[in-house]
PAKOL-342681 format. One record per residue (C-alpha): x, y, z; residue number from 1. Coordinates in pm, 1 decimal, decimal comma. Each point is the difference from the previous one (the first is absolute). Layout:
<sites>
(site (X Y Z) NUM)
...
</sites>
This chain:
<sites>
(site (3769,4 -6117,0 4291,6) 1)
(site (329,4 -185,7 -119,9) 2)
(site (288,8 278,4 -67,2) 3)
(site (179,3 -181,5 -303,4) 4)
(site (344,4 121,1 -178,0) 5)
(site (-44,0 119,6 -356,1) 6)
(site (200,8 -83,8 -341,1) 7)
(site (166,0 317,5 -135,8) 8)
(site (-227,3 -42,1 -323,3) 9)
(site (-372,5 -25,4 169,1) 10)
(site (114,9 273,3 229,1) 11)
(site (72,1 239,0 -267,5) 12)
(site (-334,4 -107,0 -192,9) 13)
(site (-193,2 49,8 327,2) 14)
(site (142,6 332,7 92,7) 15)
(site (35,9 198,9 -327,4) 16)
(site (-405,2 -87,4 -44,1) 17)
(site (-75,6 128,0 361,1) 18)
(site (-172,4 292,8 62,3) 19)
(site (282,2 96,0 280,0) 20)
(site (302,9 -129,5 -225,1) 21)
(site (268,7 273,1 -10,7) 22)
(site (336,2 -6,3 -72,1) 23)
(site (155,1 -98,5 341,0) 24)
(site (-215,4 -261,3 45,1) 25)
(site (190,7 -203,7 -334,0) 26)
(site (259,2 -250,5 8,4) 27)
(site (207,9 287,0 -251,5) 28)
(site (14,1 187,0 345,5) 29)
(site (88,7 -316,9 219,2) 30)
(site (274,6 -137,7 -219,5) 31)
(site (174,1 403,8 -39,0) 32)
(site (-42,3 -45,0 441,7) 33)
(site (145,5 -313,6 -20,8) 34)
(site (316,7 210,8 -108,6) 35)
(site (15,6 159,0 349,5) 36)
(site (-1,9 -299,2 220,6) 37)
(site (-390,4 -49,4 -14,8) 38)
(site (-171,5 -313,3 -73,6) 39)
(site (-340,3 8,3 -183,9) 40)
(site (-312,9 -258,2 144,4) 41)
(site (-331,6 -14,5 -222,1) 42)
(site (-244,5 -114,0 177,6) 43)
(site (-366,4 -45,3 -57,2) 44)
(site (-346,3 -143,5 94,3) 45)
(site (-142,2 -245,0 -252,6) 46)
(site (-396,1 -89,5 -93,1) 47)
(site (-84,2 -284,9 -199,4) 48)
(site (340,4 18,7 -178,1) 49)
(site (-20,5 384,6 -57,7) 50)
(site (199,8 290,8 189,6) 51)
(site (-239,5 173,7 220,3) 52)
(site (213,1 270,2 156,1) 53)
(site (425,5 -28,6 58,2) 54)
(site (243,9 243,8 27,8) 55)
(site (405,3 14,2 -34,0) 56)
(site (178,8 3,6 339,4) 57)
(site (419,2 137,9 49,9) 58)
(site (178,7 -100,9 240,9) 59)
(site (335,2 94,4 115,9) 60)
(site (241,7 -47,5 333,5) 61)
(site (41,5 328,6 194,2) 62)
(site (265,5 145,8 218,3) 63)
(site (-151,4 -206,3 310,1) 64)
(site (34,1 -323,5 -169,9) 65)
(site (-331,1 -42,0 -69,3) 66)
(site (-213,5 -60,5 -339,2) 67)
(site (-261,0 322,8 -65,2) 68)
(site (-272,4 -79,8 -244,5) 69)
(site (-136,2 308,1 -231,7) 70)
(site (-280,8 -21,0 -271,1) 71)
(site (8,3 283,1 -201,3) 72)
(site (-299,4 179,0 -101,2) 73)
(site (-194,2 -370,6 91,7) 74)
(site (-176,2 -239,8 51,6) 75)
(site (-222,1 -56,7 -283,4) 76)
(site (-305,2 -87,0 114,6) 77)
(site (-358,1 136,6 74,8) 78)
(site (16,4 214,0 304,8) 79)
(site (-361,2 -2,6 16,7) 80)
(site (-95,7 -284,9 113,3) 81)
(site (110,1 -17,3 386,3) 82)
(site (17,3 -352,1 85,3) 83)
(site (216,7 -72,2 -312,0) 84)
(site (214,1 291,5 44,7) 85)
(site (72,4 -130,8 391,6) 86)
(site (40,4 -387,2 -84,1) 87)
(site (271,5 162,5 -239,0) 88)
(site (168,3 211,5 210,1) 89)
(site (1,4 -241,4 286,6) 90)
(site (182,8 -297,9 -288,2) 91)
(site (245,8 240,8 -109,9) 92)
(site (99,2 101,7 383,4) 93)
(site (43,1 -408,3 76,0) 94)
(site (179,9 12,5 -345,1) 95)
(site (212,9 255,0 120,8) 96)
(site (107,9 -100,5 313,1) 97)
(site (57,7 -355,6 -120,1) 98)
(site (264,5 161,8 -199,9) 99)
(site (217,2 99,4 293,4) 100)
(site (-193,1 401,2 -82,5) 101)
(site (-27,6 229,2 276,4) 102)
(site (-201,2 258,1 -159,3) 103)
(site (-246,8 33,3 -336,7) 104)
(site (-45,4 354,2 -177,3) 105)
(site (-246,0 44,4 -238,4) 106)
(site (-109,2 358,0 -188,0) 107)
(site (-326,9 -162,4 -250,2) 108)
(site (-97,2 204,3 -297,2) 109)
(site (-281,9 29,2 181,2) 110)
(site (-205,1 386,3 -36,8) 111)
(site (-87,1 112,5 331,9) 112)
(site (-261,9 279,5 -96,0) 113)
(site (-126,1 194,8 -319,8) 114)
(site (172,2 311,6 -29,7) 115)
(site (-0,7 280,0 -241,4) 116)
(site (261,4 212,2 -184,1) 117)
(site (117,2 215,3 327,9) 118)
(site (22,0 -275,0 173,1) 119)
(site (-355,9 1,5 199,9) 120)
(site (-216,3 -257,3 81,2) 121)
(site (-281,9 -59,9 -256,9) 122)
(site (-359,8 -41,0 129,5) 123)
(site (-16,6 -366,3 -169,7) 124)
(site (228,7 -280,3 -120,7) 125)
(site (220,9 -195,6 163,6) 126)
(site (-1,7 -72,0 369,6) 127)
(site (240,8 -275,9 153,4) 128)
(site (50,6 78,0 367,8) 129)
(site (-158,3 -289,2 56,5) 130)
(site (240,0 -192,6 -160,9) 131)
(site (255,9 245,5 236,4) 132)
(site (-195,5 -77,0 325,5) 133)
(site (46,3 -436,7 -94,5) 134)
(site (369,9 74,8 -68,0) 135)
(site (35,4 148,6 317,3) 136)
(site (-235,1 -231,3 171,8) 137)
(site (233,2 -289,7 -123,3) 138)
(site (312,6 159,5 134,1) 139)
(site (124,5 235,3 -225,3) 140)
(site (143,7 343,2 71,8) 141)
(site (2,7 269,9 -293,6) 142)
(site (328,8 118,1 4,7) 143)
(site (-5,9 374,2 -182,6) 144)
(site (-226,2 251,8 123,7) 145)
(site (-98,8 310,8 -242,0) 146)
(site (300,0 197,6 -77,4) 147)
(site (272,1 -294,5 23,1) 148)
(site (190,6 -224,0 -243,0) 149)
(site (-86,7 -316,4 -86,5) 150)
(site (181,9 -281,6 -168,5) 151)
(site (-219,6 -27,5 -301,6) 152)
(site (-191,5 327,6 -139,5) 153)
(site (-342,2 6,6 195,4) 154)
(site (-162,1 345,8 -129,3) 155)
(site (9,8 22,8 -350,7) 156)
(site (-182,1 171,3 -347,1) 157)
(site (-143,6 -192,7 -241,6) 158)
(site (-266,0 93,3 -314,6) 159)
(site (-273,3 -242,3 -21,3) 160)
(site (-12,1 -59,3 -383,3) 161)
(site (-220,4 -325,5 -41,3) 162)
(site (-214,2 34,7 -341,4) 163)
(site (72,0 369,3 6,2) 164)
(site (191,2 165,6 -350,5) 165)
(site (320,6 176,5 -8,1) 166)
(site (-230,2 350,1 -37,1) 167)
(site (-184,3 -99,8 320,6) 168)
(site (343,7 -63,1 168,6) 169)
(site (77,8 358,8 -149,8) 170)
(site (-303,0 198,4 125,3) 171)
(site (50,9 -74,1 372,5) 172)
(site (378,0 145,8 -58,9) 173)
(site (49,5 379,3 160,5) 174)
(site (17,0 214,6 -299,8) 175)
(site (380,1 59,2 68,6) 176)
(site (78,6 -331,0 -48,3) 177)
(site (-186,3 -78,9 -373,2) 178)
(site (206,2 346,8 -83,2) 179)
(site (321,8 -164,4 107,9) 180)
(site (-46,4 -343,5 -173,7) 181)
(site (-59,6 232,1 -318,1) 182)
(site (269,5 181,0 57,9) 183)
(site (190,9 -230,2 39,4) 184)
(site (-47,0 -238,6 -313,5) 185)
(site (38,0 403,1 -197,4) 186)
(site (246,8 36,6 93,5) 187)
(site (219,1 -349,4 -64,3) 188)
(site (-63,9 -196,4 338,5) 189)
(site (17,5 -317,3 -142,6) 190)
(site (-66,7 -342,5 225,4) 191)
(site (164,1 -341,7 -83,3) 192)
(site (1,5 -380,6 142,7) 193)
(site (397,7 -60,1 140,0) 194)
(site (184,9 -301,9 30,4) 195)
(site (160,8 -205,4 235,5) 196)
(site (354,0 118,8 -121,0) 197)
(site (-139,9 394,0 60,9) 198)
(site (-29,2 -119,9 390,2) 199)
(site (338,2 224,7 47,3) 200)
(site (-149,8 315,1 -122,0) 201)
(site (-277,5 -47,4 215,0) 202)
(site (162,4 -46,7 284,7) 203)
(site (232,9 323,0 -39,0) 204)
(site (-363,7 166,3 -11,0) 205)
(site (-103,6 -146,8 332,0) 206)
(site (321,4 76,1 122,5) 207)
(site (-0,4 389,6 -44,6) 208)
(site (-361,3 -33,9 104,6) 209)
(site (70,0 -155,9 326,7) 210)
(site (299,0 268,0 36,0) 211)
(site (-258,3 281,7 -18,2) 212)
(site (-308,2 -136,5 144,6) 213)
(site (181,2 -194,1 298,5) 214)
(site (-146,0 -320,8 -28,6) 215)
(site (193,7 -374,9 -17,6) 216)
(site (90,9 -89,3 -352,0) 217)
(site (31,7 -375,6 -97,0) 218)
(site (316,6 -166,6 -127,6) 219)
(site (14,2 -47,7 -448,9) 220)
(site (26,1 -370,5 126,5) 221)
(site (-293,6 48,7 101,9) 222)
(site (-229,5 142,8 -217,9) 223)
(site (217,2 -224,1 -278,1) 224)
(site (-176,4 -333,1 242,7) 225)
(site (-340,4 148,9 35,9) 226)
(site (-19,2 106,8 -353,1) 227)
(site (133,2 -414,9 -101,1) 228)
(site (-258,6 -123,5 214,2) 229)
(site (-270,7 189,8 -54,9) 230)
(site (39,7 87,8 -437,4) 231)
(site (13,3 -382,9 -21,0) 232)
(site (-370,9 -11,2 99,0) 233)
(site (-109,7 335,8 -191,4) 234)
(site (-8,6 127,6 344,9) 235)
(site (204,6 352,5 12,5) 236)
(site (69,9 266,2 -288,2) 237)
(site (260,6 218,3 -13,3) 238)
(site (-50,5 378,5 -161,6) 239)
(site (188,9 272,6 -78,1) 240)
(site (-56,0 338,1 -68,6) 241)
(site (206,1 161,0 -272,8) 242)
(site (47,2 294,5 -247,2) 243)
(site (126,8 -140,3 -320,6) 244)
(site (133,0 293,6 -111,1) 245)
(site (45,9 -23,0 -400,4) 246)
(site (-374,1 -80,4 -10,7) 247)
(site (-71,8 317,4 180,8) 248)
(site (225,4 231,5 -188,4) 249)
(site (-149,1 -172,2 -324,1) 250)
(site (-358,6 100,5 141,1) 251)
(site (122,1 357,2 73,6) 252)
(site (47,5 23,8 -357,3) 253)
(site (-302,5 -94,1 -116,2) 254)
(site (-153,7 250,7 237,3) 255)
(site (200,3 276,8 -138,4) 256)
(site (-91,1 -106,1 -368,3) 257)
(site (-332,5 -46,6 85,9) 258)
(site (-14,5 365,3 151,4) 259)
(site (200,1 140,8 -339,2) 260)
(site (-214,9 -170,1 -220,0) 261)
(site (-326,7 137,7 166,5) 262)
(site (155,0 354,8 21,1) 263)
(site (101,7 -39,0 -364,2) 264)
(site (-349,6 -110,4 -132,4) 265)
(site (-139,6 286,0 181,4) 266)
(site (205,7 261,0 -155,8) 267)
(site (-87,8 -137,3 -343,2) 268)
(site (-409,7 -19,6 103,6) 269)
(site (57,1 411,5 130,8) 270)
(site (218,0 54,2 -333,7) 271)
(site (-293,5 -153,3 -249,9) 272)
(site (-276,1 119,7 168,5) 273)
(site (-155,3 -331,5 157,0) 274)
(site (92,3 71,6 347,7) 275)
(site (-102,2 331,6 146,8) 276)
(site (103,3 119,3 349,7) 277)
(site (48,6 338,3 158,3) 278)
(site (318,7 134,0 79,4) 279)
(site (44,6 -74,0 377,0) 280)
(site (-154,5 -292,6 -9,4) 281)
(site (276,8 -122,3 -238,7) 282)
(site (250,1 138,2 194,0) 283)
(site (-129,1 -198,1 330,7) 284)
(site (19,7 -295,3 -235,8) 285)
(site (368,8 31,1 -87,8) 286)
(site (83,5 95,0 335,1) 287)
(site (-164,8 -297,5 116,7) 288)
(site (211,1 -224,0 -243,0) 289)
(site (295,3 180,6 75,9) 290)
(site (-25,2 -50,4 336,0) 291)
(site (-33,7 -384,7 -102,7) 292)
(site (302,1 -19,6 -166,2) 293)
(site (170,2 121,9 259,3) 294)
(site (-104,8 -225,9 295,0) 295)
(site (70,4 -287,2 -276,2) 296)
(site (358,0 107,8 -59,5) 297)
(site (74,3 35,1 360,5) 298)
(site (-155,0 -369,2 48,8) 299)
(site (215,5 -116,7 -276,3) 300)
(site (327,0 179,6 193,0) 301)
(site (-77,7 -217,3 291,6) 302)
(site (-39,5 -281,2 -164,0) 303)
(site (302,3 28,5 -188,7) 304)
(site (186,6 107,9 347,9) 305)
(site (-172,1 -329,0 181,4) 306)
(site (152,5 -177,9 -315,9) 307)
(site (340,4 106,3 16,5) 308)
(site (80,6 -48,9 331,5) 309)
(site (-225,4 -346,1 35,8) 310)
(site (6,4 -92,3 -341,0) 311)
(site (-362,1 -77,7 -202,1) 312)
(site (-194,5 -201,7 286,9) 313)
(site (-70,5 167,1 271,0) 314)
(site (-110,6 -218,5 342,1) 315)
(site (-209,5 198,9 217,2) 316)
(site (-120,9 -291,6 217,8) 317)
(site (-158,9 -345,6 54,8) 318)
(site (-232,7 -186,4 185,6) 319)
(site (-17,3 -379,4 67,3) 320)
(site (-360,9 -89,3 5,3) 321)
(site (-166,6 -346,5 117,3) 322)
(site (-296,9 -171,9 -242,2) 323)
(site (-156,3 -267,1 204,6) 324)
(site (-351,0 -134,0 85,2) 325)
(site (-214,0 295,8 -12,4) 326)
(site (204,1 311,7 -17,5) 327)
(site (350,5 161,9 -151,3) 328)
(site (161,6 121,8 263,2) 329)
(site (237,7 292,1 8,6) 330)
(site (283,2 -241,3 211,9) 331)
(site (266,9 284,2 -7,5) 332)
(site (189,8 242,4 -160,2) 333)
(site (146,6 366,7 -43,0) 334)
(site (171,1 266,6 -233,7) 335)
(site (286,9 223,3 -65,3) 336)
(site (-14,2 340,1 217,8) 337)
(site (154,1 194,1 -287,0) 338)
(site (-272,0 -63,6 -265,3) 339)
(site (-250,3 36,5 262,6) 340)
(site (-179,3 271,2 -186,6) 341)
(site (-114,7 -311,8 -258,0) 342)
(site (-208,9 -127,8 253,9) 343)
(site (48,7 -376,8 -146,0) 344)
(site (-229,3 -173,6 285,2) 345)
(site (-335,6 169,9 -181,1) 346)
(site (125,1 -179,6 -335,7) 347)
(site (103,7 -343,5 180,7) 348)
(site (-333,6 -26,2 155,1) 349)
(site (-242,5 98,6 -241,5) 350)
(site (184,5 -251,6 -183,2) 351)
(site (-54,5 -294,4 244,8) 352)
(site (-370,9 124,5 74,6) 353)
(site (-63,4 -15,4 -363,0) 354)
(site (153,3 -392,0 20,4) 355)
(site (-206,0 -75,1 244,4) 356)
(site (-333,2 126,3 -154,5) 357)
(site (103,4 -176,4 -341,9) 358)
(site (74,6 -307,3 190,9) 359)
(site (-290,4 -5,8 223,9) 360)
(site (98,8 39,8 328,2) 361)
(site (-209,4 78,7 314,6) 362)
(site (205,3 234,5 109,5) 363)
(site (342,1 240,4 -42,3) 364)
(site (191,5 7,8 330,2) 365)
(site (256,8 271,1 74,2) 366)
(site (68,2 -158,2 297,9) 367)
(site (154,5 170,2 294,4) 368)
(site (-103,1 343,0 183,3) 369)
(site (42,5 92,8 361,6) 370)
(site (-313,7 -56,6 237,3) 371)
(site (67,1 375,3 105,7) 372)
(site (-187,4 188,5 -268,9) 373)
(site (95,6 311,3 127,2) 374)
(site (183,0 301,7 -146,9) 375)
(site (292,9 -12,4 293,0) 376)
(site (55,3 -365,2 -145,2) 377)
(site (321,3 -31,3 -227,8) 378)
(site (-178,7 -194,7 -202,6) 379)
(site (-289,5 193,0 -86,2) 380)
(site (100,4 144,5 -307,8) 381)
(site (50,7 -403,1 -129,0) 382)
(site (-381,2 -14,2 102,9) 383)
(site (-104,5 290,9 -144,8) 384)
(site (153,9 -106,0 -343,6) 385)
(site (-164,0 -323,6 10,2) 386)
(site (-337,7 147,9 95,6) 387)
(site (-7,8 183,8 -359,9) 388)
(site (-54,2 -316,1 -207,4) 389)
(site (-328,3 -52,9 186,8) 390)
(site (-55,3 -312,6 203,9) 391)
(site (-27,4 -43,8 408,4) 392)
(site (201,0 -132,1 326,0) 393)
(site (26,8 -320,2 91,6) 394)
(site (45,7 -80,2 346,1) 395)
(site (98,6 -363,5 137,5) 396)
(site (-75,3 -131,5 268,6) 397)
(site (375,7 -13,6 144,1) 398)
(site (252,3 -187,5 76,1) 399)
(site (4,7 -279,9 341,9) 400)
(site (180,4 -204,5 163,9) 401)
(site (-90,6 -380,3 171,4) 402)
(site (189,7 -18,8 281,8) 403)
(site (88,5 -421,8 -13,4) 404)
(site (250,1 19,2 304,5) 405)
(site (-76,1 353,9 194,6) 406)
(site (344,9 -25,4 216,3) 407)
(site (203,7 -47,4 -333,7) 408)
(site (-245,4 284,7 -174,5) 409)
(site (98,3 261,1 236,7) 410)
(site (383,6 -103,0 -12,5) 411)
(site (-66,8 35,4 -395,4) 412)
(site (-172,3 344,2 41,2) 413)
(site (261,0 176,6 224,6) 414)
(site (281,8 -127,6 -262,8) 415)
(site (-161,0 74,4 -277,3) 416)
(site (-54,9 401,2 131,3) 417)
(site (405,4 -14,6 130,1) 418)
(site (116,8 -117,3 -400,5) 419)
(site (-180,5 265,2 -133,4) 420)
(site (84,8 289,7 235,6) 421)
(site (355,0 -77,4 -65,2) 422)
(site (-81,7 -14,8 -347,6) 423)
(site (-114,1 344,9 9,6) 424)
(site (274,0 89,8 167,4) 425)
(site (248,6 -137,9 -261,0) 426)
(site (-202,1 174,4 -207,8) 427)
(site (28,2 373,6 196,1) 428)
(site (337,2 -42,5 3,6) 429)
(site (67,0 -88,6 -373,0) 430)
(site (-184,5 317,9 -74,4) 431)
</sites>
């Protein structure tokens, strides 16, 4: 086996066709890197001419003075077939270390085992701890055990949706949640493609996210790069959730006239005779219009109050999702705490499942949940919102490091834990 370096152009053929290709695993993701001081290696195995398997390496220089090397969510390859997988392994370790590296991480998109909706293991499907036991055989040493972080998400929720309809999709949804994607386009949730120039709106939504939920938000530079180097290839989308409110107070109208009209022709069919009905069930009819009117002339009082203070589009929230290989991926995003009650991510996406059904993909991925699928975990709730629109876990097999030079490894490892204490600390203390 002859490890070879790959042009940017058969790379990108080879991966987005793979059955493994994902979004960190593009050059889009190794050029946005390349930003932060990393540098991007494609390499790959050739047969008669044609890429057999390949994979994008990062590399950067650490605190120590030493180059780490990091695939993300690779190699692409076929992790089946043992004496392949440990010829590969073993080129990209001489590789490495050729390269003045002192330590490889890798995290494939690799399933570890079936699992179901809660998160337990199925009684068939997919079983790769063998692959696990020949990563650890060849040196590596998984790095997150269940519970922790990892650098790239490795539990996650996806809908399998290849050759099924949009009302397949819909029947595996919890009750609750086909109500709320009703309710939602009722009442005025509307869903719409952004634009690059938009990028600053979305950010201020990540921003009061992060505030609330506690978690790192990015800089607009960026999600202005990644959004440049990944639109240019068709790669990510950009949608917002809105209430455009003329439209809305234009439909509230035509509910009302719609209401007067019927009570109208009914008075007229009672009057001449063609419409009989006893007394109280009349009465139960115009109390039940009544009470319609009402709730639509409070609606149209908050719509008009939304409207004056935030003027006739209203932005509830936004998610930027990933469209790559086999799946559109829900990458990240978030919403305003204050029109909460709108519950915009049911609208955003329906609206990306229905893209992905329309445009043939294998699979919808919302992407990250914690491994800790328990009700004392703060991110439960996220899980149990995601659960509604059907679909299972997914489970990868992890995240692990190749120790290349085992002194310098351990130097790495008890730096790398002192930066991010004091990081926390910074943090504490900001608070």
């Amino acid at each position: 086996m002859k490890l070879v370096l790959l042009k940017e152009k058969e790379y990108q053929k080879f991966a987005g066709n793979h059955a493994l290709g994902n979004f960190l695993q593009t050059t889009n993701w190794g050029h946005l890197k390349e930003h932060n001081g990393w540098t991007m290696h494609l390499l790959g195995v050739k047969e008669k001419g044609q890429i057999i398997a390949g994979g994008m390496l990062l590399s950067k220089n650490t605190p120590i003075r030493k180059k780490m090397f990091y695939a993300p969510h690779g190699f692409l390859l076929d992790y089946q077939d043992e004496e392949f997988l440990r010829e590969f392994m073993l080129q990209v370790k001489k590789y490495v270390k050729e390269h003045g590296g002192f330590f490889l991480k890798i995290d494939p998109y690799l399933e570890y085992k079936s699992r179901d909706k809660y998160g337990e293991l199925a009684e068939s499907g997919v079983d790769n701890s063998r692959v696990v036991r020949i990563l650890e055989d060849l040196g590596f040493i998984k790095q997150c055990t269940m519970g922790e972080q990892t650098l790239q998400a490795s539990w996650m929720y996806v809908i399998d949706i290849d050759g099924r309809s949009l009302d397949d999709v819909m029947k595996d949804m919890d009750s609750k949640t086909r109500q709320m994607i009703r309710k939602n386009e009722k009442n005025g949730v509307t869903v719409r493609e952004g634009t690059y120039e938009e990028l600053e709106k979305f950010e201020d939504i990540m921003k009061h996210t992060s505030d609330r939920r506690e978690f790192l938000n990015r800089s607009l530079s960026y999600y202005q790069n990644m959004y440049k180097e990944f639109s240019k290839d068709k790669i990510s989308k950009l949608y917002f959730a809105e209430l455009v409110i003329p439209e809305i107070l234009a439909s509230i109208e035509k509910e009302k006239k719609a209401l007067k009209r019927e009570a109208s022709i009914r008075k007229k069919n009672i009057e001449n005779g063609s419409l009989k009905m006893k007394k109280d069930k009349l009465e139960a009819k115009e109390k039940e219009m009544e009470e319609s009117m009402q709730k639509l002339e409070a609606r149209k009082e908050e719509m008009e109050a939304l409207q004056k203070e935030y003027g006739d589009t209203v932005v509830l929230g936004s998610i930027l999702f990933m469209v790559y290989g086999n799946e559109v991926l829900s990458f990240a995003g978030g919403a305003y705490r204050q029109f909460s009650k709108y519950q915009p991510f049911y609208s955003l996406y329906f609206e990306m499942i229905r893209y992905a059904v329309e445009n043939q993909f294998k699979r919808y991925n919302f992407y990250g949940i914690s491994s800790n699928l328990t009700e004392s975990d703060p991110m439960y709730g996220v899980y149990l919102f995601k659960r509604g629109f059907g679909g299972h876990v997914v489970e990868l097999i992890g995240e692990y490091d190749l120790p290349i030079s085992k002194p310098f490894y351990q130097l790495y490892k008890i730096s790398y834990k002192l930066v991010h204490r004091l990081k926390k600390l910074k943090a504490k203390l900001r608070k």
